[in-house]
C-alpha positions in Angstrom: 0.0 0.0 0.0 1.4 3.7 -0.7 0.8 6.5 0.9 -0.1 9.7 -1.2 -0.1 13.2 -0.1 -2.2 15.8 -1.9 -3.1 19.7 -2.3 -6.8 20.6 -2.6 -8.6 23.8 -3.0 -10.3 24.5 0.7 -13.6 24.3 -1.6 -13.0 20.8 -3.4 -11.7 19.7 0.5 -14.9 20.6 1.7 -17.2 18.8 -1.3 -14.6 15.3 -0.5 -15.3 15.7 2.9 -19.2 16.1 2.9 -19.0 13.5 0.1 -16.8 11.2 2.8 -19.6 11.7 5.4 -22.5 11.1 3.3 -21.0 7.3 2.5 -20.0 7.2 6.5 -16.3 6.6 4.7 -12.9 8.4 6.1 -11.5 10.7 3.9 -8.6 8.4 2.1 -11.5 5.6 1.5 -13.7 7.8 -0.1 -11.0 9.3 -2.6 -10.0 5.8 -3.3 -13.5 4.7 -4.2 -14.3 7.7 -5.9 -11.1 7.3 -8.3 -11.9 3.8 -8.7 -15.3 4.1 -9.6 -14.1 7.4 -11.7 -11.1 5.0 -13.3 -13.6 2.0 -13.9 -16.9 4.1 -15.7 -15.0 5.9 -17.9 -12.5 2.9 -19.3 -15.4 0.6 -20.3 -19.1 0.7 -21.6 -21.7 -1.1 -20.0 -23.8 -4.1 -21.9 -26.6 -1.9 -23.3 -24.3 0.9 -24.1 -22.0 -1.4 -26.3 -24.7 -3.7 -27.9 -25.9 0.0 -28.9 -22.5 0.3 -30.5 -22.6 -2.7 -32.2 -25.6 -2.7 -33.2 -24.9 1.1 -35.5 -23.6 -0.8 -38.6 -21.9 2.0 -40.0 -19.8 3.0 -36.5 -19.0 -0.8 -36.8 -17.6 -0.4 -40.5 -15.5 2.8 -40.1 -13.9 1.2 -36.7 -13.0 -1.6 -39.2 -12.1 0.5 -41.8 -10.0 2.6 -39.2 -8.1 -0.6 -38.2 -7.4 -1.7 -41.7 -5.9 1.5 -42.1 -3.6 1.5 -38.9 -2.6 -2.5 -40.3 -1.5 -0.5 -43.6 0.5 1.7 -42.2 -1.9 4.9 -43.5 -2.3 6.0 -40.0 0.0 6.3 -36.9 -1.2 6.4 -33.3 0.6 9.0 -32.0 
């Protein structure tokens, strides 16, 4: 486990804090929740919101057609 020290604005402090209290969690818990559930919604999709994805044909094709290019060597990711 590390041990990370931080500077916050009095006013975010203040928002963590109540947050903290709301959730009956100390401070430390509460900012490692709130990252993780931060870290974890915006990485991945949920079921409905990728079977919405697949299921739009043409976002489907251009992804495809976007990785055909980046296997040609037409694109780089940069």
């Amino acid at each position: 486990m590390k041990t990370v020290t931080m500077r916050v604005d009095d006013s975010i402090y203040n928002m963590i804090k109540l947050a903290a209290e709301g959730q009956k969690r100390n401070l430390s818990n509460f900012i490692e929740f709130a990252t993780m559930q931060y870290l974890t919604s915006s990485q991945f999709v949920d079921s409905d919101e990728m079977q919405e994805i697949l299921d739009d044909k043409e976002l489907v094709q251009n992804l495809m057609n976007g990785l055909d290019d980046l296997k040609n060597g037409d694109y780089q990711i940069v």
